[in-house]
C-alpha positions as CSV (number, residue, x, y, z in Angstrom):
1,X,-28.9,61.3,-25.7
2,X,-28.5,57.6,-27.4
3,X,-26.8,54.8,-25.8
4,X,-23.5,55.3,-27.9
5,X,-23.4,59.2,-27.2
6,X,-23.9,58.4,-23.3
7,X,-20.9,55.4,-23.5
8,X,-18.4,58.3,-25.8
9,X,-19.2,60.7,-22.7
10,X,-19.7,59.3,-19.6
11,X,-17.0,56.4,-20.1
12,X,-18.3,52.8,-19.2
13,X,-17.7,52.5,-15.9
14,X,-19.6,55.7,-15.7
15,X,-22.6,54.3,-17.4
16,X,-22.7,51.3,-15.0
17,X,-22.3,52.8,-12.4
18,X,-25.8,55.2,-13.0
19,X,-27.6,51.9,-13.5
20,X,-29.6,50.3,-10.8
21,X,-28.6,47.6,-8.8
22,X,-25.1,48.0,-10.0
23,X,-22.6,47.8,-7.4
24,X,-19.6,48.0,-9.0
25,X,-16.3,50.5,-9.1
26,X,-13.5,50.3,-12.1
27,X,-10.6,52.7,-11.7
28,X,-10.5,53.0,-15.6
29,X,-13.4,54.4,-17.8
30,X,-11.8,54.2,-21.2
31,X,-13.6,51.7,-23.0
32,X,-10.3,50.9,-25.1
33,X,-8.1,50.6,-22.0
34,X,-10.7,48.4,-20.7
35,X,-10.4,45.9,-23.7
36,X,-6.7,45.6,-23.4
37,X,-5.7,45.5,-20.1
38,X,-4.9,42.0,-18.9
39,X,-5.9,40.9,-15.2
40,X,-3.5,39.2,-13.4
41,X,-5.0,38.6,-10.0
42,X,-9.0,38.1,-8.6
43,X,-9.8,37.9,-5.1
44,X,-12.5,38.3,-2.5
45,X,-12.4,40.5,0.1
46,X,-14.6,39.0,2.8
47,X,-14.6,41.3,6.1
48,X,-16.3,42.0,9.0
49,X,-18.1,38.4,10.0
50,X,-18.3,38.8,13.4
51,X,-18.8,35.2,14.0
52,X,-20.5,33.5,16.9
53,X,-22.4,30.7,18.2
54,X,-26.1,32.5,18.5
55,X,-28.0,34.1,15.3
56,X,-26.9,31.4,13.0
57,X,-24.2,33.2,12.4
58,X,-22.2,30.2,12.0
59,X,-24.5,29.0,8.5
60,X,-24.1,32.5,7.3
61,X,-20.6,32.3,7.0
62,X,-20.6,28.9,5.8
63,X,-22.9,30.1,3.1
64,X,-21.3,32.8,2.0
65,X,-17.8,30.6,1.8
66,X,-19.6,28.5,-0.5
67,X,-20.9,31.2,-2.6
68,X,-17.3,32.5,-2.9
69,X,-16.2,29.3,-3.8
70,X,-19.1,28.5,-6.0
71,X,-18.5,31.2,-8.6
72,X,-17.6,30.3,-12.0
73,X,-14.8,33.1,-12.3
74,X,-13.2,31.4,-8.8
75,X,-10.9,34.0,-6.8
76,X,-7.1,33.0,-6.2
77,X,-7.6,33.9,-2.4
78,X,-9.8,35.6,0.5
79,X,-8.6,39.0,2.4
80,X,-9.8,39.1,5.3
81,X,-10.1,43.2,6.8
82,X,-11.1,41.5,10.3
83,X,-13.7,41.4,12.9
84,X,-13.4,37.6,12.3
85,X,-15.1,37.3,15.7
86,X,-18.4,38.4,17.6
87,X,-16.1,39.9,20.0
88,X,-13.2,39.9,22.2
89,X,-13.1,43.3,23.5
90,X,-15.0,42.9,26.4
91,X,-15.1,39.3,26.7
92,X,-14.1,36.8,29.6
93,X,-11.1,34.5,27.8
94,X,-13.4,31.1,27.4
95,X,-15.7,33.1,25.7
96,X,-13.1,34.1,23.3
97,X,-11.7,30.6,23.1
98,X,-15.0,29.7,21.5
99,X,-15.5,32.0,19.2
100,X,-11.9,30.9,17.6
101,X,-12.9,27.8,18.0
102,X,-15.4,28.0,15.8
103,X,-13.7,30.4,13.4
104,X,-11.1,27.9,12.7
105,X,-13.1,24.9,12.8
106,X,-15.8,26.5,9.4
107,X,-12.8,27.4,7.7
108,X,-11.3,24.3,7.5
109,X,-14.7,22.3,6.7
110,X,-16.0,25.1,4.2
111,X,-13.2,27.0,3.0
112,X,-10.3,25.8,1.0
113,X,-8.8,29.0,-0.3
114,X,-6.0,31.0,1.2
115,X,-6.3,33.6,3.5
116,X,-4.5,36.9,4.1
117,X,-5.8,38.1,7.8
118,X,-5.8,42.0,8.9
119,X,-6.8,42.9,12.8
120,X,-10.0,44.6,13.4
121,X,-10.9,46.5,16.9
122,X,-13.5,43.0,18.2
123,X,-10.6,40.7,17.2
124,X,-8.3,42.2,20.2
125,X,-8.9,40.9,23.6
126,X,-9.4,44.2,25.8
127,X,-11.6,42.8,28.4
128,X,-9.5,44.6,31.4
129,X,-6.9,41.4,32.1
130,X,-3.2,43.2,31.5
131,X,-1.3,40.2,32.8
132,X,-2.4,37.5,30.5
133,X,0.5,37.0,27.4
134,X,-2.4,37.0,24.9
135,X,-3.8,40.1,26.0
136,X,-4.6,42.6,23.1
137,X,-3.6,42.2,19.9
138,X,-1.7,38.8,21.0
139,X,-4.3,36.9,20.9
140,X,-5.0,38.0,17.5
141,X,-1.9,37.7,16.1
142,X,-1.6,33.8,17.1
143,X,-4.8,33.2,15.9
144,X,-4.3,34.3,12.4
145,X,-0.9,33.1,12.8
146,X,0.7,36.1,12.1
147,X,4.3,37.7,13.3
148,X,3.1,41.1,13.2
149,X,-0.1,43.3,12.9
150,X,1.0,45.0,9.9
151,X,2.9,43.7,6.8
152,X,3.2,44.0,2.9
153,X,3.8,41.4,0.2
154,X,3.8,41.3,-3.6
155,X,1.1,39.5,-5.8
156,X,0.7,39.3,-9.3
157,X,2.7,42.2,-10.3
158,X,0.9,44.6,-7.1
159,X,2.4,45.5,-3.9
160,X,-0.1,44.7,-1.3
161,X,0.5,46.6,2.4
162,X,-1.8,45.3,5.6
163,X,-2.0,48.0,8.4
164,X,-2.9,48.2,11.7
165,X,-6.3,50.2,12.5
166,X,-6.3,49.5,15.9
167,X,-4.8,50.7,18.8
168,X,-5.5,51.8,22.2
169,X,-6.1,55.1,23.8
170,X,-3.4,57.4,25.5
171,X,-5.4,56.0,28.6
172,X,-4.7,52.3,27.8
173,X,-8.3,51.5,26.9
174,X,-9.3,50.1,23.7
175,X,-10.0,51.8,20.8
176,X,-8.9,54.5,18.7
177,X,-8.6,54.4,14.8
178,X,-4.9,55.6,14.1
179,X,-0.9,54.4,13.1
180,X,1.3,54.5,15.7
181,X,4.4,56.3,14.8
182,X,6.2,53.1,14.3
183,X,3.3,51.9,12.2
184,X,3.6,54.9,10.0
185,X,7.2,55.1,9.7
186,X,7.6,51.4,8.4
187,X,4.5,52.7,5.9
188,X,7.0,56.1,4.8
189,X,9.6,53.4,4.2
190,X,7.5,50.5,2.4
191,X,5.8,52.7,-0.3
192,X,9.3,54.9,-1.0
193,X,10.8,51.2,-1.8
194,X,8.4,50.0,-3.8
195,X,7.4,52.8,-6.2
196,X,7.7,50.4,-9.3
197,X,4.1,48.4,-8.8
198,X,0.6,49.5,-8.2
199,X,-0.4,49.5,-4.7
200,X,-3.8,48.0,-3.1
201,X,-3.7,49.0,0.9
202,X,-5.9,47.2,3.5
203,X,-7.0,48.4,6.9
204,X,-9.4,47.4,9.3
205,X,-11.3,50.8,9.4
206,X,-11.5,53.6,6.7
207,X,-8.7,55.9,5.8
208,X,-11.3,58.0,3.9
209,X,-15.0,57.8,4.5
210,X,-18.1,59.6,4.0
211,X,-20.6,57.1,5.5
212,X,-19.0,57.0,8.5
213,X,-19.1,60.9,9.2
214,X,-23.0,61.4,7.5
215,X,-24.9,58.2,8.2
216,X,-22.4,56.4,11.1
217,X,-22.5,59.8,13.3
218,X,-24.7,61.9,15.3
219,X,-25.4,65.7,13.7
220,X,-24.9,68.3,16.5
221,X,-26.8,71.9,15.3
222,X,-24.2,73.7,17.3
223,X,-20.9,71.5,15.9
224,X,-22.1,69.9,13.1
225,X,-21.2,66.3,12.7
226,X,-18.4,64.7,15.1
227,X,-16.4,62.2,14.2
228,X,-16.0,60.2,16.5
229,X,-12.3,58.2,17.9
230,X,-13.5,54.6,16.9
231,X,-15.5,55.5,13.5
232,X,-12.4,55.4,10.8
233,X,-8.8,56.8,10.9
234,X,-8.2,60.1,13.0
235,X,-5.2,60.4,11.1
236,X,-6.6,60.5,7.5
237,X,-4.6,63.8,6.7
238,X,-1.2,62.3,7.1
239,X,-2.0,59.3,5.4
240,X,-3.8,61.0,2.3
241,X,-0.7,63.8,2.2
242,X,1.6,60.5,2.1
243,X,-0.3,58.6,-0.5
244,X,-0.3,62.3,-2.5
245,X,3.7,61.7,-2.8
246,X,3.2,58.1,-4.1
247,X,0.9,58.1,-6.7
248,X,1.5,54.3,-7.0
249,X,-1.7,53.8,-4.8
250,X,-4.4,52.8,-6.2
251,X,-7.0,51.2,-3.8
252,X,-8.0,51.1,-0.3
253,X,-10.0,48.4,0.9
254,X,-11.7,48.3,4.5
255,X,-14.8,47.8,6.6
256,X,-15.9,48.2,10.0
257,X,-18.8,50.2,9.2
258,X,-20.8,47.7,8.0
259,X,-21.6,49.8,4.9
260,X,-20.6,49.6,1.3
261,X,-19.2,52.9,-0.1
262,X,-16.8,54.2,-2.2
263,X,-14.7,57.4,-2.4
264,X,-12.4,58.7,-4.9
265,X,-9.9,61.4,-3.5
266,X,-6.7,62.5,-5.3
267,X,-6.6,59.4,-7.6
268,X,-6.7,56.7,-4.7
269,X,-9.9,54.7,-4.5
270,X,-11.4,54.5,-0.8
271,X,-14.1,51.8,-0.6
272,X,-15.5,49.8,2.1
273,X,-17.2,46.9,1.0
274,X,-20.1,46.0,4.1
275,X,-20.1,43.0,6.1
276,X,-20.5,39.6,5.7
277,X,-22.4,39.9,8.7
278,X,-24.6,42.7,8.0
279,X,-25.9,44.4,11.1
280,X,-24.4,41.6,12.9
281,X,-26.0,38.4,12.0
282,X,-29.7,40.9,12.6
283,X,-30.3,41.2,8.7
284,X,-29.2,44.5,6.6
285,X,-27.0,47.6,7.8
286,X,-29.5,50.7,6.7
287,X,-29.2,50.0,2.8
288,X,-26.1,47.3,2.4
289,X,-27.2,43.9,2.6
290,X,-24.6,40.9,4.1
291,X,-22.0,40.6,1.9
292,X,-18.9,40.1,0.0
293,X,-16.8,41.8,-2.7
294,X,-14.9,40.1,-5.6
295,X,-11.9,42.0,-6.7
296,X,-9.9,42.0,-10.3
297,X,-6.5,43.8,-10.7
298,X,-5.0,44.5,-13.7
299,X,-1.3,44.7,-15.4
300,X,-1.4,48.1,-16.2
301,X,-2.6,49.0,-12.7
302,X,-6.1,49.5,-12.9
303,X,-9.2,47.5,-11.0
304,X,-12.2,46.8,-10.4
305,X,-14.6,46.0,-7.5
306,X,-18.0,44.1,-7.5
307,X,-20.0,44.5,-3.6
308,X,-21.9,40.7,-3.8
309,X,-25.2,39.8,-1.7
310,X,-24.8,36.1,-0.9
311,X,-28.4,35.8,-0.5
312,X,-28.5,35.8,3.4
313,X,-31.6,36.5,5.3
314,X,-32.7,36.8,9.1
């Protein structure tokens, strides 16, 4: 089969996307759609940095800010899908002070584009102290100076919805991956009132994953593979039977596994895009180097999604 045969059946993004060292999704493989589709918004979505003062962790993010800001087709803004932070979860409170310290302090010498925050599980303070005001998702909140842990807003022509991942256990110990039922209410309500734009949703872990259940968990010959309560959303069913009524989703962008993938279910678009921090600041997560994504949307509701190496090594 010739080159032209191969683009007439497979579509383009198709064809790239059998190519080597192509890591890239569109949501449209008509080559004519493709030319005349206008894109109204690019942005990076930078997550899981787990920042701290040992394993020069600290230069890796501030290279890979400049790398975002250093590219000739410049993004409007950074999303960040959380784990901003080392850790918190288990942390003594000066600890945590430090790490946010120096969060806050690289991204206002090395970043100067706006960012959109989302709470990830090592971004809560969980570290046993109940009394404390900040305690949980608190502290969070205050550092990435926002009212609530979940929110949408409009962009560009696209509704944009931030949810929670994160909460804690019927027990009261941090983590499970799940909505609360207030969470998921306000969700019901958000995408019934705003039916008339494409949708792009952001969590903190997968709503859909296959990584996390083949490569990210343990096989058991007697069960099979186990998912496990912290690995992506234990309530994937009801949030994919939801999205089936509201076909005005399009994309859902997360991390936490420190992997890049990408799912296609029922016409949404799951896809984790790694971490900026690899396997945390100790070089590359099995096959996904440290990294970044650059995201373009498009007026007539399509995208697409480029998974960037920033050239960070151990």
């Amino acid at each position: 089969m010739n080159r032209r045969s191969l683009l007439k059946n497979l579509g383009l993004g198709a064809f790239l996307g059998a190519l080597p060292g192509i890591r890239a999704v569109a949501s449209v493989t008509d080559t004519t759609t493709l030319l005349q589709r206008k894109r109204v918004l690019r942005f990076t979505h930078l997550t899981d940095v787990h920042l701290e003062p040992e394993l020069k962790a600290p230069e890796g993010l501030a290279k890979c800010l400049h790398h975002i800001q250093g590219q000739k087709d410049a993004p409007a803004l950074i999303v960040n899908t959380g784990d901003c932070i080392m850790d918190a979860l288990k942390q003594p409170k000066d600890r945590v002070e430090v790490q946010w310290k120096l969060w806050h302090g690289l991204m206002k010498s090395d970043n100067s584009l706006p960012v959109e925050y989302c709470i990830g599980n090592h971004d809560c303070w969980g570290a046993g102290q109940t009394t404390d005001l900040l305690y949980g998702k608190k502290y969070a909140l205050e550092m990435m100076k926002l009212e609530k842990p979940y929110r949408s807003f409009d962009k560009a022509g696209w509704h944009f919805i931030v949810l929670d991942s994160i909460q804690p256990k019927k027990d009261g110990v941090w983590y499970t991956c799940q909505l609360d039922e207030e969470q998921f209410a306000w969700l019901e309500k958000d995408l019934a009132a705003n039916t008339e734009k494409p949708v792009v949703v952001f969590s903190h872990a997968p709503i859909v994953s296959a990584a996390t259940v083949v490569v990210d968990n343990k096989f058991k010959e007697d069960t099979g593979y186990q998912l496990g309560l912290a690995s992506m959303h234990t309530d994937s069913a009801r949030i994919v039977a939801l999205f089936d009524k509201h076909p005005q989703v399009k994309l859902c962008l997360s991390g936490h596994i420190h992997l890049y993938e990408e799912v296609k279910y029922n016409g949404v678009t799951y896809i984790s895009n790694g971490a900026v921090s690899g396997n945390w600041w100790k070089g590359m997560r099995y096959r996904t180097d440290n990294g970044y994504a650059m995201v373009n949307l498009y007026d007539d509701g399509s995208f697409d999604n480029e998974y960037v190496n920033y050239g960070w090594t151990v």
